[in-house]
Each structure stands twice: as C-alpha cells, then as structure tokens.
C-alpha positions as CSV (number, residue, x, y, z in Angstrom):
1,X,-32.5,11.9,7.2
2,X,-29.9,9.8,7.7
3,X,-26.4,10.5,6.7
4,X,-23.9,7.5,5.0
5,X,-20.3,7.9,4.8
6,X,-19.4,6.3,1.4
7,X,-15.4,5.0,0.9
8,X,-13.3,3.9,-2.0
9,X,-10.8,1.4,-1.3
10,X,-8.8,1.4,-4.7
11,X,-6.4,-2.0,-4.6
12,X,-4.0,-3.5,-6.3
13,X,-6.3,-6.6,-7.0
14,X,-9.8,-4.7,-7.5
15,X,-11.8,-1.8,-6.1
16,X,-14.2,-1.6,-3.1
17,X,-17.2,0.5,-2.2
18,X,-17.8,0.2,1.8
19,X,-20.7,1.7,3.3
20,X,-21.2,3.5,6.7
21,X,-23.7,4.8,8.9
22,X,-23.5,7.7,11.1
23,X,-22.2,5.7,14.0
24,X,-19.3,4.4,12.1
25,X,-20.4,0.7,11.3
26,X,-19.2,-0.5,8.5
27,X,-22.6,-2.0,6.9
28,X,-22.2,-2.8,3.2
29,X,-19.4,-3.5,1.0
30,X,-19.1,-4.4,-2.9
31,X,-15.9,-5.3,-4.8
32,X,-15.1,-5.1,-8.7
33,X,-11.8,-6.7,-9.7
34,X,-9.4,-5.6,-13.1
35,X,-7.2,-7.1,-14.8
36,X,-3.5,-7.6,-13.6
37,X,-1.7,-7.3,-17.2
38,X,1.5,-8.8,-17.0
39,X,4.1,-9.3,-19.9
40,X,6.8,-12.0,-20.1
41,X,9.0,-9.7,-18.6
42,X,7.1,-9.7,-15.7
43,X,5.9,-5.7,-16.1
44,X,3.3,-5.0,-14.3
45,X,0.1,-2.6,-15.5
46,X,-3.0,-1.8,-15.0
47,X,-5.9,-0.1,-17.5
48,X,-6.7,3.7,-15.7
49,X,-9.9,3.1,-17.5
50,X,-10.8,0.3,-16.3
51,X,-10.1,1.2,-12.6
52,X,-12.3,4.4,-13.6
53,X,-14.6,2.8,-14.7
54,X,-15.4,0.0,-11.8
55,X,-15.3,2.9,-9.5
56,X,-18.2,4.0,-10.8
57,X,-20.2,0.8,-11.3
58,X,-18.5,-0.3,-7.7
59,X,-21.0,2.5,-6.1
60,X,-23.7,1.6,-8.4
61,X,-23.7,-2.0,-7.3
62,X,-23.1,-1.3,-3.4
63,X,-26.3,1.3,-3.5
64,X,-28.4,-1.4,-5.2
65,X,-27.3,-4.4,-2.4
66,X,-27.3,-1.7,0.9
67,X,-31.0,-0.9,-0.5
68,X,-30.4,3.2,0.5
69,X,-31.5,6.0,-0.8
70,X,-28.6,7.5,-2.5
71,X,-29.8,11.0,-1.8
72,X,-28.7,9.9,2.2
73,X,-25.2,10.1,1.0
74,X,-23.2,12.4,2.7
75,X,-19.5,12.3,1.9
76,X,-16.8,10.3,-0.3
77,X,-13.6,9.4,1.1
78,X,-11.0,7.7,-1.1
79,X,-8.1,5.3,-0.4
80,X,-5.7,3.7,-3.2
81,X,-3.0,1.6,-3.8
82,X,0.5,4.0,-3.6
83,X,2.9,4.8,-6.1
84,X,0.7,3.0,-9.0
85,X,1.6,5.8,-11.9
86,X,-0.9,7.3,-14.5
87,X,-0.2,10.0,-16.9
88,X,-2.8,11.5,-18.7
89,X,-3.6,13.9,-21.7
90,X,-5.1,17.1,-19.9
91,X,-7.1,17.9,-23.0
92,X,-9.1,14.0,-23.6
93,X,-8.6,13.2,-20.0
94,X,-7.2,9.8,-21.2
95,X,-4.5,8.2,-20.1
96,X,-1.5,8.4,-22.4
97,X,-0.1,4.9,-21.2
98,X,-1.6,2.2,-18.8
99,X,-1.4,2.5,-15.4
100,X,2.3,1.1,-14.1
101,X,1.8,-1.1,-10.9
102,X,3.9,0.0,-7.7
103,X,4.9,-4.1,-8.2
104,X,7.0,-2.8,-11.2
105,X,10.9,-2.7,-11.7
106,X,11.0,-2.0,-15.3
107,X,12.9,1.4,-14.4
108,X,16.0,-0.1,-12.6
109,X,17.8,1.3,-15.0
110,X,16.8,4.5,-14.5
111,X,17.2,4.4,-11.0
112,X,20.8,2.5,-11.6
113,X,21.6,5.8,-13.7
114,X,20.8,8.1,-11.3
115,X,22.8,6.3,-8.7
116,X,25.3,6.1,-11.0
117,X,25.4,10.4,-11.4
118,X,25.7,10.6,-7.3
119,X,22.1,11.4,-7.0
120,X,20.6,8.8,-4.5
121,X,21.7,10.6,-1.2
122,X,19.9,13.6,-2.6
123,X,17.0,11.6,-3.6
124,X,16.8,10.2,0.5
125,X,18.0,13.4,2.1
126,X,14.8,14.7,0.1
127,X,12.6,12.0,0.3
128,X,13.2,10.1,3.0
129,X,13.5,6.8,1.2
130,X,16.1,5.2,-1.2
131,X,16.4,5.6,-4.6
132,X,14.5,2.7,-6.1
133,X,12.2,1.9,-9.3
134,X,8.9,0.9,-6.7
135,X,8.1,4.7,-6.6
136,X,6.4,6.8,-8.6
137,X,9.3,8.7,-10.0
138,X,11.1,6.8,-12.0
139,X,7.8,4.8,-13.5
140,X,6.8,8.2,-14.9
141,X,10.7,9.3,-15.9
142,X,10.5,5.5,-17.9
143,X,6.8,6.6,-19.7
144,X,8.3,9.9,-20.4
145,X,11.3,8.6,-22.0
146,X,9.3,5.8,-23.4
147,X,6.0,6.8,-24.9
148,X,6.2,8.9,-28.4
149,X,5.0,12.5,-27.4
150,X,4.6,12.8,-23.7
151,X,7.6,14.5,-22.8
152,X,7.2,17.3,-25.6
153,X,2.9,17.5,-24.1
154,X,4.4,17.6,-21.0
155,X,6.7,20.7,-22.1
156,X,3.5,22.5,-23.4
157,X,1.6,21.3,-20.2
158,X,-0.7,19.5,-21.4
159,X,0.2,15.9,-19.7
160,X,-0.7,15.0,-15.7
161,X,0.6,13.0,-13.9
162,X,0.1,11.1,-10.5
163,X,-1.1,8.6,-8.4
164,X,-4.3,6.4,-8.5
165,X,-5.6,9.2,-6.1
166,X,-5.3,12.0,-8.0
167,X,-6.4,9.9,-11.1
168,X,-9.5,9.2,-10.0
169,X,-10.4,12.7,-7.9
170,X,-9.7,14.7,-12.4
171,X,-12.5,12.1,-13.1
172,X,-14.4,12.1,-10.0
173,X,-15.0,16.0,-10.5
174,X,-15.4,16.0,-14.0
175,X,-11.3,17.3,-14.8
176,X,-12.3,20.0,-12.4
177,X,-9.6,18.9,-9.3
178,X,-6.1,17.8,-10.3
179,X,-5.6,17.2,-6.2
180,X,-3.5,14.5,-4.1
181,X,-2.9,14.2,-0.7
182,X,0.4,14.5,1.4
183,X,0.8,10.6,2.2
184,X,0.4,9.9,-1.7
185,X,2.6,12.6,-3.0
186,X,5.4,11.5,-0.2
187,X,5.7,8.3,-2.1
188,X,6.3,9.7,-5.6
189,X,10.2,10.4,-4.6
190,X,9.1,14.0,-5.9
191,X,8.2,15.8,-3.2
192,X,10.4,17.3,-0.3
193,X,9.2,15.7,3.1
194,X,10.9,18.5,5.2
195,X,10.0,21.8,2.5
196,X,6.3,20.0,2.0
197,X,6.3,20.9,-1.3
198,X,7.4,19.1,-5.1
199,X,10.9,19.5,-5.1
200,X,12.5,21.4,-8.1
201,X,15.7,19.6,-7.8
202,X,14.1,16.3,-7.9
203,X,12.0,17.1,-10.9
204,X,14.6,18.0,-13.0
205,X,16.7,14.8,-11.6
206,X,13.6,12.5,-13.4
207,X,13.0,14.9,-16.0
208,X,9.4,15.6,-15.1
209,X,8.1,19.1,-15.8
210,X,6.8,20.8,-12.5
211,X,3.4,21.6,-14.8
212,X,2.8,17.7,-14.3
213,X,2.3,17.7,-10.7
214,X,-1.3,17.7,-8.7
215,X,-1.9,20.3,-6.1
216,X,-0.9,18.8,-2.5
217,X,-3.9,19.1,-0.3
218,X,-4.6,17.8,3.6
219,X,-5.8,14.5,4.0
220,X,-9.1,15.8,5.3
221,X,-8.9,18.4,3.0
222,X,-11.7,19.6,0.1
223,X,-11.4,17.7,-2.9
224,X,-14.3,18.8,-4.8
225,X,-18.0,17.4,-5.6
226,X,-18.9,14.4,-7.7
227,X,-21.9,12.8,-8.6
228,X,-20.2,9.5,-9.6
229,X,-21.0,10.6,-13.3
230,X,-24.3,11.7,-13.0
231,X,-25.5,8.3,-11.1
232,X,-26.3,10.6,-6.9
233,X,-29.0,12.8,-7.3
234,X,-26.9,15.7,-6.3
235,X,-22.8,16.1,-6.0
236,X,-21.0,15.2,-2.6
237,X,-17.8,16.2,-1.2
238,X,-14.6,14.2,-1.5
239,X,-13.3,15.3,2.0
240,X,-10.6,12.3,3.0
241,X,-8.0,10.4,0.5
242,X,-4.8,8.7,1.9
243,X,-2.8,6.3,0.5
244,X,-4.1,2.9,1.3
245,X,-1.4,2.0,4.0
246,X,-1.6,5.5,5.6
247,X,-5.2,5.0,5.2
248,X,-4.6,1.6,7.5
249,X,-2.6,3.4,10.2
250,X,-5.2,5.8,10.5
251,X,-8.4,3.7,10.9
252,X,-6.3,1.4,13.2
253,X,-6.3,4.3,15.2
254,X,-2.4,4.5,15.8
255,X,-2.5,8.3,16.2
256,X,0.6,8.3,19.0
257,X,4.1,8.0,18.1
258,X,5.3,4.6,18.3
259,X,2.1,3.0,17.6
260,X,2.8,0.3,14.3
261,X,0.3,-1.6,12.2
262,X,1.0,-3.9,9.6
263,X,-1.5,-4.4,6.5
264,X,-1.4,-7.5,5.1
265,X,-2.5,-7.6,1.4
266,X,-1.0,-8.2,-2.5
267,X,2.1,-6.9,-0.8
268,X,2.8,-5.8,3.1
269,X,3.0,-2.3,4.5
270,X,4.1,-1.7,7.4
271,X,4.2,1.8,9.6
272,X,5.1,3.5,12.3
273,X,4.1,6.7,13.6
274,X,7.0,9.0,14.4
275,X,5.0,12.3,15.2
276,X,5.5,15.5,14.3
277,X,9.1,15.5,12.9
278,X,10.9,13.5,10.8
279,X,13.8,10.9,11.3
280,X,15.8,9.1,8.4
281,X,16.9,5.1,9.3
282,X,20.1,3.6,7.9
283,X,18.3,0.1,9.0
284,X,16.6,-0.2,5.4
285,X,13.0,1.7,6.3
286,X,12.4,4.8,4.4
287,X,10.2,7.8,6.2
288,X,7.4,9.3,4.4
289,X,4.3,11.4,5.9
290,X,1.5,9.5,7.4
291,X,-0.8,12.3,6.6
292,X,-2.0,15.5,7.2
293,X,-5.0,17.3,8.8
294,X,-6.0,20.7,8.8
295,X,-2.7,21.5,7.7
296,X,-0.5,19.6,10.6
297,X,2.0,16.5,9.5
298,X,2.0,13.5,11.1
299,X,5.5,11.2,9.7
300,X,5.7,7.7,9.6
301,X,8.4,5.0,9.1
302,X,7.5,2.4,6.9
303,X,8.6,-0.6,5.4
304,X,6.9,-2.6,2.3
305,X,7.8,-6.1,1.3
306,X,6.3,-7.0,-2.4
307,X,5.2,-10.4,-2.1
308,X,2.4,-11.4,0.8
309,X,-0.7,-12.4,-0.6
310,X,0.9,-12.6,-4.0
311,X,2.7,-15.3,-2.8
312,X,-0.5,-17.5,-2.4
313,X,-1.7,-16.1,-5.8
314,X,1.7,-18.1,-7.1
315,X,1.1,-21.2,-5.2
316,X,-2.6,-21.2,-6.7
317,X,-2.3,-19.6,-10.1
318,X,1.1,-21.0,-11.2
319,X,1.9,-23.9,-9.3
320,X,-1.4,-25.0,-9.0
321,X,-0.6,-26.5,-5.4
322,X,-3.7,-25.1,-3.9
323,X,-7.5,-24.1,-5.1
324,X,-8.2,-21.3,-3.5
325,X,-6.3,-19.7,-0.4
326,X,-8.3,-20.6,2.4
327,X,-6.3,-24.3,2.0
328,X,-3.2,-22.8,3.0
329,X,-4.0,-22.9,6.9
330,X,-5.0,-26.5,6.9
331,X,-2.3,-27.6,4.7
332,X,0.5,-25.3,6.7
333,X,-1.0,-26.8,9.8
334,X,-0.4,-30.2,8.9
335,X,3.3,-29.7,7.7
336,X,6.0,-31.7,9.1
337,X,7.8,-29.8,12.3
338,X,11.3,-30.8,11.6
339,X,11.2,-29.6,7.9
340,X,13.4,-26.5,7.9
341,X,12.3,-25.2,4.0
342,X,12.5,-21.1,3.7
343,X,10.7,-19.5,0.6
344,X,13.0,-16.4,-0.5
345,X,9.6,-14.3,-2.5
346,X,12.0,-12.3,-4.6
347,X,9.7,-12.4,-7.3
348,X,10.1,-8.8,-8.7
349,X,13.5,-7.7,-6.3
350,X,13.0,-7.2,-2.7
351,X,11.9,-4.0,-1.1
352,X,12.3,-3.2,2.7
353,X,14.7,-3.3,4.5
354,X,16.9,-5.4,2.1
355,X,16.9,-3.2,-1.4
356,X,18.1,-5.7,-3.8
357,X,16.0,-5.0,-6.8
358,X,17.3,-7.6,-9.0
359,X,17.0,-10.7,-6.6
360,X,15.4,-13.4,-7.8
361,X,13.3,-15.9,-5.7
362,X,13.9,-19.1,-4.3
363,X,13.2,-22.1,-1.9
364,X,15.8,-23.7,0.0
365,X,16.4,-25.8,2.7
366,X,14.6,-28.4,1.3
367,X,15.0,-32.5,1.5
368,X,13.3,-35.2,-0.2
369,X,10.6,-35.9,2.4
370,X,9.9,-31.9,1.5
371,X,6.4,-31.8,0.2
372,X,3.3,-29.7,-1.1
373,X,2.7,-29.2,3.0
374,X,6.0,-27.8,3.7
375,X,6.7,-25.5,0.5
376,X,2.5,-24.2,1.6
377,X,3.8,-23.4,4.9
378,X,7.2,-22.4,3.6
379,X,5.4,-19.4,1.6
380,X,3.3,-18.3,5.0
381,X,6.1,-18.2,7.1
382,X,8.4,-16.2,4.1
383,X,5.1,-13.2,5.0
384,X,6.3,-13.3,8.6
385,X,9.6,-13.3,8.2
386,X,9.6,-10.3,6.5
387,X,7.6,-8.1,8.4
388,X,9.4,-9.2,11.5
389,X,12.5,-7.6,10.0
390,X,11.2,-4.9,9.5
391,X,9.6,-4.3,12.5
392,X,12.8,-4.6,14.2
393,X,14.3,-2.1,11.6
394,X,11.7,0.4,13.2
395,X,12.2,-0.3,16.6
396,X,16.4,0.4,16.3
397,X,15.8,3.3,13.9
398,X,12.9,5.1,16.4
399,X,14.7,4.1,19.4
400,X,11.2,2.7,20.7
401,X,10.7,-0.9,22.1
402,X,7.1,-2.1,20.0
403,X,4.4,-2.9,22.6
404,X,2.0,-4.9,19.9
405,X,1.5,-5.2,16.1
406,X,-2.4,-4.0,15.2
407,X,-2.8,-6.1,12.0
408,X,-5.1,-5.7,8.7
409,X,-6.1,-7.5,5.6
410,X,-7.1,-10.6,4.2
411,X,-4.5,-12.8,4.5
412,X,-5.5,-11.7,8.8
413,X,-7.7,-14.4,8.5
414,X,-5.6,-17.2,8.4
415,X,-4.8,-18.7,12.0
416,X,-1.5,-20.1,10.9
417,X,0.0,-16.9,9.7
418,X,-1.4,-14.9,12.3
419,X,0.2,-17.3,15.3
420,X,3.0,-17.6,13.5
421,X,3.5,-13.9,13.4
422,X,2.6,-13.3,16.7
423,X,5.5,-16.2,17.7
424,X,8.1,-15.2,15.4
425,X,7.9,-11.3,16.6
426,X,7.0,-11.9,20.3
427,X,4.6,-9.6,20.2
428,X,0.7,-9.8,20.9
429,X,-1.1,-9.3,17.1
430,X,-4.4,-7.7,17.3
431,X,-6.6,-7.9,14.8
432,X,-9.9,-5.8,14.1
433,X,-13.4,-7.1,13.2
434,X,-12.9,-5.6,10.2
435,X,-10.4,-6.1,7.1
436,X,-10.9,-3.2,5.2
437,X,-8.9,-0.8,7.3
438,X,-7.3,1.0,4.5
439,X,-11.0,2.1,3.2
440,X,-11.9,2.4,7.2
441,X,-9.7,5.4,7.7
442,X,-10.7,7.2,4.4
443,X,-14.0,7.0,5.6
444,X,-12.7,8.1,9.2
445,X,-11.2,11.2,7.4
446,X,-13.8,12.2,5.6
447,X,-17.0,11.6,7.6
448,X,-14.9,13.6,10.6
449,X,-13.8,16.4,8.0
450,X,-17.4,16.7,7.6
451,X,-18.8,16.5,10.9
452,X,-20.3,13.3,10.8
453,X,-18.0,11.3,13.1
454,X,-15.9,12.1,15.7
455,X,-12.8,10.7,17.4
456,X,-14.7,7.8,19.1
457,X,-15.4,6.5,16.1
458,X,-12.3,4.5,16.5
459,X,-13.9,2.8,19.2
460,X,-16.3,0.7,17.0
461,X,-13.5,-1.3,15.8
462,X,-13.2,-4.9,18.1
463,X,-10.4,-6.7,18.1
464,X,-8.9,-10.6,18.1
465,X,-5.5,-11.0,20.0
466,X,-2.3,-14.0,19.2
467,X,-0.4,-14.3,22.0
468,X,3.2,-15.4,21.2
469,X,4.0,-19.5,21.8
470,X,6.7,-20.2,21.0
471,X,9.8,-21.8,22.4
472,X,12.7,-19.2,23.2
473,X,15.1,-21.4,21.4
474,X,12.8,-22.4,19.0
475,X,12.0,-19.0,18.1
476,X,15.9,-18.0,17.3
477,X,16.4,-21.3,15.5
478,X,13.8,-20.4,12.8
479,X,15.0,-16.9,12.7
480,X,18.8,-18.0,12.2
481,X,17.5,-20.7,9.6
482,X,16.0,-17.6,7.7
483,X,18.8,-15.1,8.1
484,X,20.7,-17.9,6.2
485,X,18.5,-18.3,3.7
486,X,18.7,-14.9,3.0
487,X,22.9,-14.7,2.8
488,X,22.8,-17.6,0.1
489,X,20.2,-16.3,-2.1
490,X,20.9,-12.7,-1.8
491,X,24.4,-12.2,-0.5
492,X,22.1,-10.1,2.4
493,X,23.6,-10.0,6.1
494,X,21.8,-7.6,7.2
C-alpha cells in the first residue's frame, strides 16, 4: 500500500491541507480561508471554531480532489501561525474568547505596565525576546483580565490556554492531548529558553496559572491519534507540529548554523539557525528555539516584521489601487526610476528590529509627479527594506557573514520583489519550487518521525536563484533614502 504524508499548514489568512507521497513530492493541496475580524480599533481576531472547523473540511476536500484512498494515510504533521492565542473551557472544549491574531497590540498596555515594574529584562533574560504585546503572553494576560470568569476557571483549572497548535492537537484527539511543541511555546514569552520549561516567574508576572499551560513536547514528538472527527477509517499519528516559520527553516533545509531563510507571507519571518546554544542580540532580533527532535534543541535568531503581504491586501482592499496582487509586478516595473517615495507599513506598531509598537504608518518622499506606479512599488520595496535590516541585525549579532537568503511564500512569486531583494541585500535569493515551506517541514517532521522519509527528502526541493544588480552607489542611496524615512516617521536611527 502506499503511504501519504498529510500536513496542516494553519495561516493567518486560511488553512491548507498539502499532500505527499512517500518520495516527498508535494502532490495535492487544498485551501479554506476564515474570516479576519477586525474592529475600528484595528484588533485583530480570529473564530477558534471556525479554524477548527475548516481543518477538518480542508482534509475532507483535499482527499476528494487527490482522489486517494484515505485508508493510505499515514501520518499528520501540523504547522500554524505563532503566537495567535486561544483559551478555552476544559470542560465544553470551547473557546472562552476568539482567537487574538499575533497582528494584535491591544495589550500595549499591559506590556507598558510591566516595563513600567522593571520586568522587561527579566522577560528577555528568560525569553530571549523583548517585552512586547505580539506574543502570546500578554494577549492571554489582556483575556484574563478582560473576559468575566476566566481568571477565577483558570484558578479551579478548568481554562487552557495556547497557541493555534495546541488548539487544534485538544480537538484533533478528541480533548485527549493538551500538547505544543518547543518552537510554539518559545514564542508565548512564558517559557524559559535556557531551563526548557514554563517559567514560574514569568507566569506569575502575566498572571496566568501554571494549570493553563500545554505539555511541551519535541517537534517530532507523539501527539496522539485522530481520525479528523470520524472522517479516516482509522486514527493516525500527529508526529511533527512547528510553528509555521520554524516549520519554514526546517523544510528549507537550513539545518547548520548560520543558514537563514526568510518566509514571505501576511507578515515576514525571518530566521537564523544558531545551533545548539543560545545567544541574546542587542541589534533588535529576539532568540527563540527553532525546534526540537528527539529531545535535542536547535536555537534560532529571528526577526518578524508585521506588514508584507498585508501591505498588498491594503493597496487592494482599502485603497483600491490594484485588483488582485499579481498587478503589483507590472505596475512596480513600470514606475518612474527617479521617484524616491518610501512606504513606512507601521500599520499596527513595528516589530523587528525597531520595537516601536505605537508607530503609525506613512509614505513620504513623495512629489506631484508621484503616482499609483510609484506608491505600488513604494509598498514592495517597504517588504525588502525590512528584511534587509534585519538580516543585517543577524549577521552583527551571530558574528557570521550571510552566504545567501533561501526564500518562501507567496509574495516569492513576484519578480520585482524578489530582484529587488536580492539587489538591496547583495545577496543571491533562492527560491524553492514550492511555496508552502512552512507545511513542507511539518510534513518533513513527521513522515521522518515516522519512518517514511529520510534526510534526502530535502533534496526534492529545486530551486530559482536572483542574483544581485544593482549599482554599488545605487544600492546605498536607496538604503540612506530609507534610513531617513525611518528617523522622520519614527524617531528610529537605528
């Protein structure tokens, strides 16, 4: 019989069944999306339920178009969008409150109060990143202080809590595994990245009871059975979850310290592996855990900017400049050389490496012959920009000149960006056949956890190369331009 490898790719935008067969080929995919609900004070949530629920149609619907027998189904790996909090009642299995989107600031001013009591330097010591309202901590400290009756539930524990991982391995198993793995947990700001365990200190910082918290288990670890609510014939093993980014770094096959990847998707992540051990930055890149298997850490350092694809979603959605994405190549393309407009995408704050949570955006720079092609082109480049900082965060934190950028995602697809990227860093930008890396190295994890693949599965993958362009001179200009940008808007010299 032949054995498929089945992922879960659990995004920001939507959810993603992927298919593969025992040589690693990825040979089927179908997508769901759910709602983004969004409030005029630009909160960002999303209905556990509903995210539940399309994970089980998602595999439904990918069964039907791959035309498989289902029984053929070996494994389940799972990767999800980080940080993303749910709490849920123990006893109904529902969540208490929706699902708050690792886009979210609404708990600045928790975070501001905790900085305020001398705790952030705990909170990196700890964790490995700064104090900040993006992570999971303080969205669950703000539903705990928020919504009528968790905290005293939690007190009799009968409330969990956790990420989009652990949410959907309790329904997955039928309540029966309350499980997350070491990449997700490391981006709570709960759990101690040099102990390896939920930190009691830190718990009692948010006020979050330690009866709350999943079990941490190895990335390849055993996550129970599921049968996708009764749909497969028979139950199969969840045997590989990672947080979507870590999920990246692994199926781009950057196993060696000092190999970087960037996934390119609502928002950016991008991540560095530093090995065995970790080492803290003052550059404005946090450290976290890529992952662990069979029971041996691998760290990372990792930057995340908020806005990348979003920032098309804007140009489409709300300012109606463009239809549909793909028009953002052409229309970037064609954009006048000697415009010098820079797009500041401080929608919601800005994360890595600047940390200025209440930032708001802005475009400047521009003139009167400044047009729908410039501000287009204006909100690719702002992607690029970004990462490139970051990247060179990383390099002067690790100590470790970058030799190339391995790249992932949608917005991948888009020559502009892509050259641009490669020009602006001056760095080759290799890109895989592939987009869904994130769900690629859940299914890596779990089909070699359960003896399906092995390492040369990472040889399936072929790859696209940029090769940087770009005038010297050129290059520094548009880099100085953007630096300035930067210093008016945010008061940033970094």
């Amino acid at each position: 019989m032949s054995k498929y490898v089945l992922s879960i790719d659990q995004s920001t935008q939507g959810t993603k069944g992927l298919l593969f067969e025992e040589g690693g080929s990825l040979i089927c995919r179908a997508d769901l999306p759910h709602r983004q609900i969004i409030n005029e004070m630009g909160w960002v949530e999303h209905d556990a339920m509903e995210i539940w629920r399309n994970t089980v149609q998602v595999v439904r619907n990918l069964v039907e178009k791959a035309g498989i027998d289902k029984s053929e189904i070996a494994v389940l790996g799972i990767s999800n969008q980080r940080e993303t909090s749910v709490c849920w009642d123990r006893t109904t299995g529902l969540p208490v409150y929706n699902a708050i989107v690792w886009q979210c600031a609404r708990a600045v001013d928790i975070t501001d109060e905790l900085a305020a009591a001398g705790h952030a330097d705990l909170v990196r010591e700890k964790t490995g990143m700064q104090l900040s309202p993006y992570f999971s901590a303080a969205k669950i400290a703000w539903i705990f202080r928020n919504v009528a009756g968790v905290k005293e539930k939690a007190a009799r524990g009968e409330i969990a809590v956790g990420t989009i991982d652990s949410w959907l391995v309790y329904k997955l198993t039928g309540g029966k595994e309350f499980r997350t793995d070491y990449s997700n947990a490391a981006r709570t700001q709960l759990f101690n990245i040099n102990t390896l365990a939920w930190d009691p200190e830190l718990l009692e910082i948010f006020g979050i009871d330690s009866s709350c918290m999943a079990e941490v288990t190895d990335s390849n670890g055993d996550y129970g059975m599921t049968d996708f609510d009764g749909f497969l014939t028979k139950p199969i093993p969840i045997r590989g979850v990672l947080g979507d980014s870590n999920g990246s770094l692994f199926g781009q096959g950057c196993l060696a310290p000092g190999m970087i990847k960037t996934t390119y998707g609502t928002g950016s992540s991008i991540m560095m592996n530093i090995g065995g051990k970790p080492a803290l930055s003052d550059r404005g890149v946090v450290t976290s855990i890529a992952w662990s298997l069979d029971g041996r850490v691998s760290y990372a350092m990792e930057g995340n900017i908020n806005y990348s694809a979003a920032v098309v979603t804007w140009l489409k959605d709300d300012l109606k400049l463009i239809s549909s994405s793909a028009e953002t190549q052409e229309l970037a393309e064609a954009a006048n050389p000697g415009d010098h407009t820079y797009l500041v995408p401080a929608f919601s704050g800005l994360g890595a490496p600047y940390w200025v949570s209440k930032a708001s955006a802005a475009i400047c720079g521009m003139t009167r012959v400044t047009g729908k092609n410039e501000v287009v082109r204006a909100s690719l480049d702002c992607i690029a920009y970004q990462i490139t900082d970051i990247v060179r965060a990383m390099e002067e934190s690790a100590g470790v000149a970058v030799g190339e950028l391995r790249v992932d995602g949608g917005p991948t697809k888009n020559r502009y960006l892509m050259q641009f990227q490669s020009d602006i860093l001056n760095l080759t930008v290799r890109i895989p056949d592939s987009e869904e890396l994130s769900g690629i190295g859940a299914a890596y994890a779990a089909g070699m956890a359960a003896g399906i693949f092995d390492e040369n599965v990472f040889s399936t993958l072929r790859r696209t190369d940029y090769h940087p362009k770009m005038d010297a001179a050129v290059r520094e200009k548009k880099i100085a331009g953007w630096k300035e940008a930067l210093k008016m808007i945010l008061g940033y010299e970094g």
